[in-house]
C-alpha positions as CSV (number, residue, x, y, z in Angstrom):
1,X,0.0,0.0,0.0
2,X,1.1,3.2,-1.2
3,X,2.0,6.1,1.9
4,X,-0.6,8.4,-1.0
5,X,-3.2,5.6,-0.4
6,X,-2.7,5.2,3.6
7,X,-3.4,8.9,4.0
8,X,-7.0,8.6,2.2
9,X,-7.3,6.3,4.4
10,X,-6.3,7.8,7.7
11,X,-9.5,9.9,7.8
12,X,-11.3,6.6,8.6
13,X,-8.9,6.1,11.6
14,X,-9.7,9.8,12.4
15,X,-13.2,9.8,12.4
16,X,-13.6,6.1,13.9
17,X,-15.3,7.9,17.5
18,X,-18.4,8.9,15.2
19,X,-18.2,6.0,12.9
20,X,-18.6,3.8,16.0
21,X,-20.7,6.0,17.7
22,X,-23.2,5.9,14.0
23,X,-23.4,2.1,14.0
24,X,-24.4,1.7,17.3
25,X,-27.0,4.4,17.4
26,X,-28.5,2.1,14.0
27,X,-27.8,-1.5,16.3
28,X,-29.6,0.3,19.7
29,X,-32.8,1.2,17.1
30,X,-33.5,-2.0,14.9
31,X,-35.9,-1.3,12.6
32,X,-37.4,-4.2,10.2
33,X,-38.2,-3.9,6.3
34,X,-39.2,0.1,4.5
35,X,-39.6,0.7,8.7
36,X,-36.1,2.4,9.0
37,X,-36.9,5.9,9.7
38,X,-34.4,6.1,12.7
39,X,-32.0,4.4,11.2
40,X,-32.1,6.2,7.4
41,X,-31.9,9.2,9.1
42,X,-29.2,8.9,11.2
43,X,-26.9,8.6,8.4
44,X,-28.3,10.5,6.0
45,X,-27.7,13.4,8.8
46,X,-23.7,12.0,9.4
47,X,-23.8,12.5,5.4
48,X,-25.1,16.1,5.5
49,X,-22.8,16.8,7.8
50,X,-19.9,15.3,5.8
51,X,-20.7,17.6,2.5
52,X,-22.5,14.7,0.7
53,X,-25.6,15.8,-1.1
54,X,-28.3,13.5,-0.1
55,X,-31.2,12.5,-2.7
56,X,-34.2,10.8,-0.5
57,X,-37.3,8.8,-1.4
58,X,-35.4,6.9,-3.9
59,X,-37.2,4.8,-6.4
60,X,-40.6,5.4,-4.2
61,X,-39.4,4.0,-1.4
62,X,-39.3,6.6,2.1
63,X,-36.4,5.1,3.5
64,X,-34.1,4.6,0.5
65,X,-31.6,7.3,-0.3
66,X,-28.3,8.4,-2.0
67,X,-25.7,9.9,-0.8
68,X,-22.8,11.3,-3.1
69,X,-19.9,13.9,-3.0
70,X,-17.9,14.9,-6.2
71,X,-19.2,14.9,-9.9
72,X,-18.4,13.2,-13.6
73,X,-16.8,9.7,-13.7
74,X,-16.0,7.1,-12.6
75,X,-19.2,7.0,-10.8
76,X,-18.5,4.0,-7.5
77,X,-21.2,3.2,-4.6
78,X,-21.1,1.5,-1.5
79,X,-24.3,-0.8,-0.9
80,X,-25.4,0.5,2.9
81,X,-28.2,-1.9,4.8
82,X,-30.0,-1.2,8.3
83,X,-32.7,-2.9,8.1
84,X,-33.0,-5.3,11.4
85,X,-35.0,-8.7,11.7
86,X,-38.0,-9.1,14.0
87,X,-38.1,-10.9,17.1
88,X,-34.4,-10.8,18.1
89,X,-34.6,-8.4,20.6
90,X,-31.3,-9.1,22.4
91,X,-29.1,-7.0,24.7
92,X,-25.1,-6.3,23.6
93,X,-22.4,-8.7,24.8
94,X,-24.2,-11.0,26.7
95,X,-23.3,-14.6,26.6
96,X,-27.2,-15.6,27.4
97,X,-30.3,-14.5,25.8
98,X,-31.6,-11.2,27.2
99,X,-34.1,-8.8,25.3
100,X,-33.1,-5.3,24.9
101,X,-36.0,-3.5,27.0
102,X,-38.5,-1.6,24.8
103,X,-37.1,-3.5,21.7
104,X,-38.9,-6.2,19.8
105,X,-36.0,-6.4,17.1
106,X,-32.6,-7.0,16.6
107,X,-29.6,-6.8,14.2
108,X,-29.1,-10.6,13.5
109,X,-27.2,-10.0,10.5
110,X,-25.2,-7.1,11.2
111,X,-26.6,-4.5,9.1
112,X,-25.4,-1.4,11.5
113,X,-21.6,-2.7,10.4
114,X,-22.7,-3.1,7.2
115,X,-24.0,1.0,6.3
116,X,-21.4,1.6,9.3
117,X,-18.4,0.4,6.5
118,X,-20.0,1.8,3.5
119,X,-20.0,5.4,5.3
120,X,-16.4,4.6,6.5
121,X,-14.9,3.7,2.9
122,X,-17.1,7.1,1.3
123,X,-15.3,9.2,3.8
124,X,-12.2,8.3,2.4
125,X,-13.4,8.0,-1.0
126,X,-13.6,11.5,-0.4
127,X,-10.7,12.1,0.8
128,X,-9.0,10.7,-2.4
129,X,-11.3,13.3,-4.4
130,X,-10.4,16.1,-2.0
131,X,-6.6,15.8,-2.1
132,X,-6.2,15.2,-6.2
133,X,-8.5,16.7,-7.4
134,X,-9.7,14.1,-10.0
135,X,-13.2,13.9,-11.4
136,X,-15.4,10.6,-10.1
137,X,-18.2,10.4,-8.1
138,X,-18.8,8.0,-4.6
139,X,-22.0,7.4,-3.3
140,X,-23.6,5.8,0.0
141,X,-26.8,3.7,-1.5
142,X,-29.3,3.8,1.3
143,X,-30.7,0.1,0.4
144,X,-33.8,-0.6,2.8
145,X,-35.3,-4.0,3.3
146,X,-32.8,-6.2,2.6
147,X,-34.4,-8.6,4.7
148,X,-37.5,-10.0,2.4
149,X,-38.6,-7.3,1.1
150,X,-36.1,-7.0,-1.8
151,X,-35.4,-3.8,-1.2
152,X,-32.8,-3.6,-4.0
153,X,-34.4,-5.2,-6.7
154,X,-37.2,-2.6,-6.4
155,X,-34.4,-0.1,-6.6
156,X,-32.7,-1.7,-9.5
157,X,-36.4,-2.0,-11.3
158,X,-36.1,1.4,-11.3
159,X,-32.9,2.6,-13.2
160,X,-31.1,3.4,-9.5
161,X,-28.1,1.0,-10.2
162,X,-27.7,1.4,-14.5
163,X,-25.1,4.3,-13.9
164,X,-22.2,3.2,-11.9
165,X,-18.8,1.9,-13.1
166,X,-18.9,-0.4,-10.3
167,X,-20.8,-0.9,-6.6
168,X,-19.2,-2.3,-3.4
169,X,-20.2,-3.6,-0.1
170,X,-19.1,-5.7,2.6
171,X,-21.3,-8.2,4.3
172,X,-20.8,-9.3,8.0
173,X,-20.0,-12.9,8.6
174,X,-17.4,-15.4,10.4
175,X,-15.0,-15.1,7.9
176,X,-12.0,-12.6,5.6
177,X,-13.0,-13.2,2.1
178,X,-14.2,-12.2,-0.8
179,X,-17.5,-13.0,-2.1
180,X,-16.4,-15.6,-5.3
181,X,-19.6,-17.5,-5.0
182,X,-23.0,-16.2,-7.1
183,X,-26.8,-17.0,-5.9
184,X,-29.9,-17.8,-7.1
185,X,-33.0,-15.9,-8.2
186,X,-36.0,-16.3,-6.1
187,X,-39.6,-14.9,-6.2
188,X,-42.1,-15.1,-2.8
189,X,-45.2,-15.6,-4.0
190,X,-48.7,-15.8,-2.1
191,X,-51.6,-18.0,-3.3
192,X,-55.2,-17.7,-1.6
193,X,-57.7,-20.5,-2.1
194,X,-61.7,-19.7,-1.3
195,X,-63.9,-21.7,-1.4
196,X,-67.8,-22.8,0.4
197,X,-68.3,-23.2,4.2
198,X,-70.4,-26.0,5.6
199,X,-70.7,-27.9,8.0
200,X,-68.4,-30.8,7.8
201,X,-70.8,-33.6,9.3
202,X,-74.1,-33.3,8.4
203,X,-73.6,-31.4,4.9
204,X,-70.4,-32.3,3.5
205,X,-70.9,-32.6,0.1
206,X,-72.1,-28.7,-0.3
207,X,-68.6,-27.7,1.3
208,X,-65.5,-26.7,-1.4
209,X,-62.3,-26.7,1.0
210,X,-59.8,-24.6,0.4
211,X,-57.6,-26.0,3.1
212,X,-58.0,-28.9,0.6
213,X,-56.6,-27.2,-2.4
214,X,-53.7,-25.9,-0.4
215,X,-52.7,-29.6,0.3
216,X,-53.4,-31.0,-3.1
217,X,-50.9,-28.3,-4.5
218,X,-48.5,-28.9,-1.8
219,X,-48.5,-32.3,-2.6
220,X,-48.0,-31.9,-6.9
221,X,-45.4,-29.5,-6.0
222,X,-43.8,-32.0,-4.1
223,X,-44.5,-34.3,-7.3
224,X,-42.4,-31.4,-9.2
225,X,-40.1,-32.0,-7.3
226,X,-38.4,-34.5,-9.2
227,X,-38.8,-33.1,-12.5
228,X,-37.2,-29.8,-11.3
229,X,-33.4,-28.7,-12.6
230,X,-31.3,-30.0,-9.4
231,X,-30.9,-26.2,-8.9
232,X,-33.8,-25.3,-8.3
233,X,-35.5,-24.9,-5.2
234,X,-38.8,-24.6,-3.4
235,X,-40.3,-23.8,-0.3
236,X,-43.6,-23.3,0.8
237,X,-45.5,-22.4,4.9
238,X,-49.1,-22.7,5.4
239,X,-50.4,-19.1,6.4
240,X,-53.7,-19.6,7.0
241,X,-55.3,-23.6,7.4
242,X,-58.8,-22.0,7.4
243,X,-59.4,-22.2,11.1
244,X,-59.2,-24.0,14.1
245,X,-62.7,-26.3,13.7
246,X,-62.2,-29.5,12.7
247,X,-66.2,-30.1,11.9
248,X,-66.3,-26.7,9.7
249,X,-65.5,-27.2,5.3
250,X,-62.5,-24.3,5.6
251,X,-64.0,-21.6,3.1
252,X,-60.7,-19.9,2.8
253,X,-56.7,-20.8,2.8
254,X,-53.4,-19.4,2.5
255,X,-49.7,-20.9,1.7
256,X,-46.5,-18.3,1.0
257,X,-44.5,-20.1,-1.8
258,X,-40.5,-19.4,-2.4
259,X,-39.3,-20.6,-5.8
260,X,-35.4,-20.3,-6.4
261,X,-33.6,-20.7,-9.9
262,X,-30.2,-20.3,-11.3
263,X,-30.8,-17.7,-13.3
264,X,-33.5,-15.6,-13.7
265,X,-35.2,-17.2,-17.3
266,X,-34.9,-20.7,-15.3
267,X,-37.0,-19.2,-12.4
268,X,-39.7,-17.7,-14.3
269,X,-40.3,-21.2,-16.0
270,X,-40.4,-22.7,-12.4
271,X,-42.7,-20.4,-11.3
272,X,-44.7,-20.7,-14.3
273,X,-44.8,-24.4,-13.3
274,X,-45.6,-24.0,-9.4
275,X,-48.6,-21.6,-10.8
276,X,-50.4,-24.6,-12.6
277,X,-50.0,-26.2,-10.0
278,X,-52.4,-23.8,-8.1
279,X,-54.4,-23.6,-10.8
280,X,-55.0,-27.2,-11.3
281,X,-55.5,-27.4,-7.3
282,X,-58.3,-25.2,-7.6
283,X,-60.0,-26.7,-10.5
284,X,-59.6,-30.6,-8.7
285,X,-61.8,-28.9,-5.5
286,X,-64.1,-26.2,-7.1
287,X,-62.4,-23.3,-5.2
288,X,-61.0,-20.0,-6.5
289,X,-57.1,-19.3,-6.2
290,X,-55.6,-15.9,-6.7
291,X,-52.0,-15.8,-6.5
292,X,-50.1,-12.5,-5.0
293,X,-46.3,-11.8,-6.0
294,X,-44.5,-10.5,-2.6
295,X,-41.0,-9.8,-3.2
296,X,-38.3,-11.5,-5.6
297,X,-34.6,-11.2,-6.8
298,X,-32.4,-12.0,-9.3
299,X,-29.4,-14.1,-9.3
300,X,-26.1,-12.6,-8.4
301,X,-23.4,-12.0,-11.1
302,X,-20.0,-12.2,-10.0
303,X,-16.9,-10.1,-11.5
304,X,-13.5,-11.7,-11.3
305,X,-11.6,-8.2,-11.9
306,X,-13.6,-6.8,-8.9
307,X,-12.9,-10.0,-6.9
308,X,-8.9,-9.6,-7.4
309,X,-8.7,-5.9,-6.6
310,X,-10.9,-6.3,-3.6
311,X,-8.8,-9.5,-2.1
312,X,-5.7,-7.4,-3.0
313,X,-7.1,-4.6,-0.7
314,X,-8.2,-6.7,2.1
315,X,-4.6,-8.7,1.6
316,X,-2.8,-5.1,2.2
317,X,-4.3,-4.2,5.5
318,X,-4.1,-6.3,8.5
319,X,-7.1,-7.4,10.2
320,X,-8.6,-7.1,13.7
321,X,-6.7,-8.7,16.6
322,X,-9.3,-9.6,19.6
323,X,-7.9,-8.4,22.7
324,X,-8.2,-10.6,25.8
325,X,-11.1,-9.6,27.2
326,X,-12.5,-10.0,23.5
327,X,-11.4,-13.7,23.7
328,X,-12.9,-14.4,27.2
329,X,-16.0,-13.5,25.8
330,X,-15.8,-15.2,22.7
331,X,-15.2,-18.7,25.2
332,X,-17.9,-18.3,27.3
333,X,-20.6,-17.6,24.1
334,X,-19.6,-20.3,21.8
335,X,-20.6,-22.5,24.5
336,X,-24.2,-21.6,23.4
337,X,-23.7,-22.9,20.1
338,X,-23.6,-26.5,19.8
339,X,-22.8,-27.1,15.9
340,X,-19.8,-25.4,16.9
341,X,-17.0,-27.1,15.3
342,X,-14.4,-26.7,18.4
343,X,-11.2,-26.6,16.2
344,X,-12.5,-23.5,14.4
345,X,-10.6,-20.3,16.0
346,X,-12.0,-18.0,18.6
347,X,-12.5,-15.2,16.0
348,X,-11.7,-14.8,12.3
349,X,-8.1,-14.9,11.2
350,X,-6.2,-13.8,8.3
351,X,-8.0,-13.3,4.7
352,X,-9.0,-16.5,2.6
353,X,-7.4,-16.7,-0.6
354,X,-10.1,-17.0,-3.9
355,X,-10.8,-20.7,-4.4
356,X,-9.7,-22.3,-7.7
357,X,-13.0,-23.9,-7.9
358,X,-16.0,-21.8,-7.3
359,X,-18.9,-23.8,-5.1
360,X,-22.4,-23.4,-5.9
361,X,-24.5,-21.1,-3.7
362,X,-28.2,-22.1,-3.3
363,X,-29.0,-18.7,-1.1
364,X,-30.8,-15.7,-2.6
365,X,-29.7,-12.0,-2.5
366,X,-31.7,-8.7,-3.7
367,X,-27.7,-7.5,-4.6
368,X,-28.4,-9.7,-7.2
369,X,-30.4,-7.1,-8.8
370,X,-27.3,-4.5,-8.5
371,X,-25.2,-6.9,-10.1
372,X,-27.4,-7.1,-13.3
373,X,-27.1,-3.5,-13.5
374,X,-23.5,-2.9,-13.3
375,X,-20.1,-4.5,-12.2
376,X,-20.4,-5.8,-7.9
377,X,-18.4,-6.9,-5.9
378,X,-18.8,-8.2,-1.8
379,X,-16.9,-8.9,1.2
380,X,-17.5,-11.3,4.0
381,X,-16.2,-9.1,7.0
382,X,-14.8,-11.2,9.9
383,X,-17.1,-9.6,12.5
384,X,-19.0,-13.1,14.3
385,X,-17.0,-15.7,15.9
386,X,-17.1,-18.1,13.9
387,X,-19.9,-20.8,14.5
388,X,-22.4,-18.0,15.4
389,X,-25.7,-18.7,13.6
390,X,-27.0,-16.9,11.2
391,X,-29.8,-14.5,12.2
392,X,-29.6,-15.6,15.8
393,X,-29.7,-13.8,19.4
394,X,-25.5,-14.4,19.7
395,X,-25.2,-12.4,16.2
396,X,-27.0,-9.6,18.3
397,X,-24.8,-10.1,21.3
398,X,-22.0,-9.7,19.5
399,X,-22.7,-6.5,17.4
400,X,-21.3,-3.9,20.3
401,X,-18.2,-5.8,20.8
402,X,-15.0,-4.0,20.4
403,X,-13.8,-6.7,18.0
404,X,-16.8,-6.3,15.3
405,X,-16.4,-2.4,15.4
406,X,-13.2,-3.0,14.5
407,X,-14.2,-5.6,11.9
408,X,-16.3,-2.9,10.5
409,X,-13.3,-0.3,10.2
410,X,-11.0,-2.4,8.3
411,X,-13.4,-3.4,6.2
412,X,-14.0,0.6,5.1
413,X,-10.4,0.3,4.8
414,X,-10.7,-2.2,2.3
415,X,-13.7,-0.9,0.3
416,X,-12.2,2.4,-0.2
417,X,-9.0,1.2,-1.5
418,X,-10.5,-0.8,-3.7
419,X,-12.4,1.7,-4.7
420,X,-9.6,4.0,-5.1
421,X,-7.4,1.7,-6.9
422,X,-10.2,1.5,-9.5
423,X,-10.6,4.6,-9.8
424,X,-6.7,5.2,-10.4
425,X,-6.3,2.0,-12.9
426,X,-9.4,2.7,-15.5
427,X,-8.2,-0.3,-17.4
428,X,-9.6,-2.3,-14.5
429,X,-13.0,-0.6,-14.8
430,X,-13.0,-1.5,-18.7
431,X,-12.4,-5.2,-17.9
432,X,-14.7,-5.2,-15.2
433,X,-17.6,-4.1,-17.9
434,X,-16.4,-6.3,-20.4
435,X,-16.8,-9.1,-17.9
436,X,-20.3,-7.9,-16.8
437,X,-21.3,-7.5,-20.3
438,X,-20.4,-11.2,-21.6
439,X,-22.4,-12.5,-18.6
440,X,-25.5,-10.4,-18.8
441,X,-25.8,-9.8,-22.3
442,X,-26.3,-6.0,-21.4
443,X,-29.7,-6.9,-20.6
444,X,-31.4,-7.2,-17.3
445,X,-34.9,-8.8,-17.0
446,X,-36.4,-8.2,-13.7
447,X,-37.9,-11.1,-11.7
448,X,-40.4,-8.6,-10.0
449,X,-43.1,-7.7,-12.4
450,X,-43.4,-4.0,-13.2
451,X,-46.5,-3.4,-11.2
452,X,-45.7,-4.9,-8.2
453,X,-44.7,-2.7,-5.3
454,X,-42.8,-2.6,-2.0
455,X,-44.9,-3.7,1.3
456,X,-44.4,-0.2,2.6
């Protein structure tokens, strides 16, 4: 690393006090899906106060929003989520479970480290553009409801993403990496069945059950199953079973279906599948099914070019040490997680090199959408012990520790000079589109239809 790029990069070390002091103000008020008012504003007042120009109500949605300092090209963002998850209500650096009083949420995955890294690596993004003088543009993307409600993908529906020369963000998790691995496409779809009351006993045969044609698709569905690509996935809950009595036809019925394919043209043809389904569910039992499309996204495009420069970054700046008292707490909570594999290190060490061989990824992202739109790239950042579950009370716990706020720091370290070095090397920004372009064709399809809208 260059002495030019460590003093961009100082400013992060300089303003770590309000950078800490940001991302816990967004963990102490965990807000869930287009519900982060608190949150939203919070930073969008830190970037005010930094001399970004902040544009808000972004593609419809209240609590979306971009922040962005300088002018012209190249044009970089850094993806910023604080959205929380319901029902995680847990107090910091505990080693038990504890609800945070007057709190029914939680961040379980981390989000206040993730907007607190994209602010971090903008602010010295900025610093870059301050000192030489060179035209390019950075921008904070205020992404809400990362957490099912697709947040992005609505976003990227709407043009938000087709400008930039490349996006960045960085992901809390166990581990140093970058993100090599895609995802697939998914779609959350809502089907309703009604159908005719009666009374189960003595007037059966005037009854048309719609708990009935729930279970008769669940079960050729299930049927699909085997006729499905082995990529594909689906998933289905019962919402609503019609009632609680037995002796009553149920007149009305509700199951939430997720379908998941690699790519966005294979989903819609599973989809289109899952829907006759339904449809032949209804005609078997003489009910009526409407279907409702909730949320979707698409499936995540990876950039080789991006992954290189990004490991290079993370490889040039050393990560996190965990003090003692770090490491006393890290023994006493992993003996709440019982998967725990017990050789595994107390907390992340050292960045993984990029595999050779790429393994497949059967999770879903709405960044997917960002990456159709223009070159991305993700870290994991080392935050959680590793072992900690997903979207669990300990990934709450752990959020205030010293260690992840750290964690959080280096990895706006490593954004911005990632960022930087792309913005000093424009040869890596052409080969970065010419990647993007051979794999999406320069087109980008949305999974969610142009008339669905976000569950505000």
């Amino acid at each position: 690393m260059s002495i030019a790029e460590e003093k961009y990069l100082s400013v992060i070390d300089a303003r770590n006090g309000e950078l800490r002091y940001l991302a816990g103000n967004v963990w102490g008020s965990p807000e869930t899906a287009f519900k982060e008012f608190r949150s939203a504003e919070r930073i969008k007042k830190f970037l005010r106060k930094n001399d970004f120009t902040v544009e808000e109500n972004v593609a419809g949605i209240p609590t979306a929003f971009i922040g962005s300092f300088g002018s012209g090209s190249p044009e970089i963002g850094f993806i910023a989520e604080y959205d929380a998850l319901s029902g995680l209500s847990q107090q910091a650096l505990m080693t038990r479970p504890a609800k945070l009083a007057g709190e029914v949420n939680g961040h379980g995955c981390g989000h206040h480290l993730y907007c607190g890294c994209a602010v971090a690596a903008a602010l010295a993004v900025k610093e870059y553009l301050t000192q030489t003088g060179k035209p390019g543009t950075v921008k904070v993307l205020g992404c809400p409801g990362e957490e099912g409600g697709s947040g992005k993908a609505f976003m990227a529906r709407e043009g938000v993403f087709s400008s930039f020369d490349a996006v960045l963000g960085g992901h809390p998790e166990s581990m140093w990496a970058v993100r090599t691995r895609g995802s697939l496409a998914c779609s959350t779809v809502l089907y309703r069945f009604d159908g005719q009351s009666s009374h189960a006993g003595t007037k059966p045969h005037l009854g048309r059950s719609a708990l009935d044609a729930v279970e008769l698709m669940n079960v050729a569905v299930n049927f699909l199953r085997e006729h499905m690509p082995l990529d594909n996935r689906v998933h289905y809950a019962i919402t609503d079973a019609g009632g609680n009595a037995p002796n009553v036809v149920q007149a009305h019925a509700e199951v939430l279906y997720m379908m998941r394919g690699k790519d966005n043209a294979s989903l819609k043809d599973l989809c289109r599948r899952v829907d006759l389904c339904a449809q032949a569910a209804a005609l078997a039992t003489e009910t009526r099914m409407t279907s409702e499309f909730e949320s979707g996204s698409s499936n995540l495009i990876t950039i080789p070019t991006l992954q290189k420069t990004l490991h290079g970054a993370m490889c040039d700046l050393e990560t996190p040490t965990p003090t003692e008292e770090e490491l006393e707490f890290a023994r006493e909570l992993v003996k709440t997680m019982p998967d725990r594999d017990p050789a595994l290190p107390l907390y992340p060490e050292g960045v993984l090199p990029i595999p050779d061989t790429i393994a497949p990824h059967f999770g879903s992202t709405d960044t997917g959408d960002v990456s159709w739109n223009c070159p991305t790239v993700q870290m994991h950042v080392g935050s959680w012990i590793p072992g900690t579950p997903g979207h669990s009370w300990q990934a709450v716990s752990q959020g205030l520790n010293g260690f992840a706020m750290r964690a959080m720091l280096y990895a706006g370290k490593a954004l911005a000079l990632a960022a930087i070095r792309l913005m000093e090397n424009p040869e890596l920004l052409a080969a970065a589109r010419a990647e993007h372009r051979q794999k999406t064709g320069g087109k980008y399809d949305p999974v969610l239809p142009p008339d669905v809208k976000p569950k505000l």
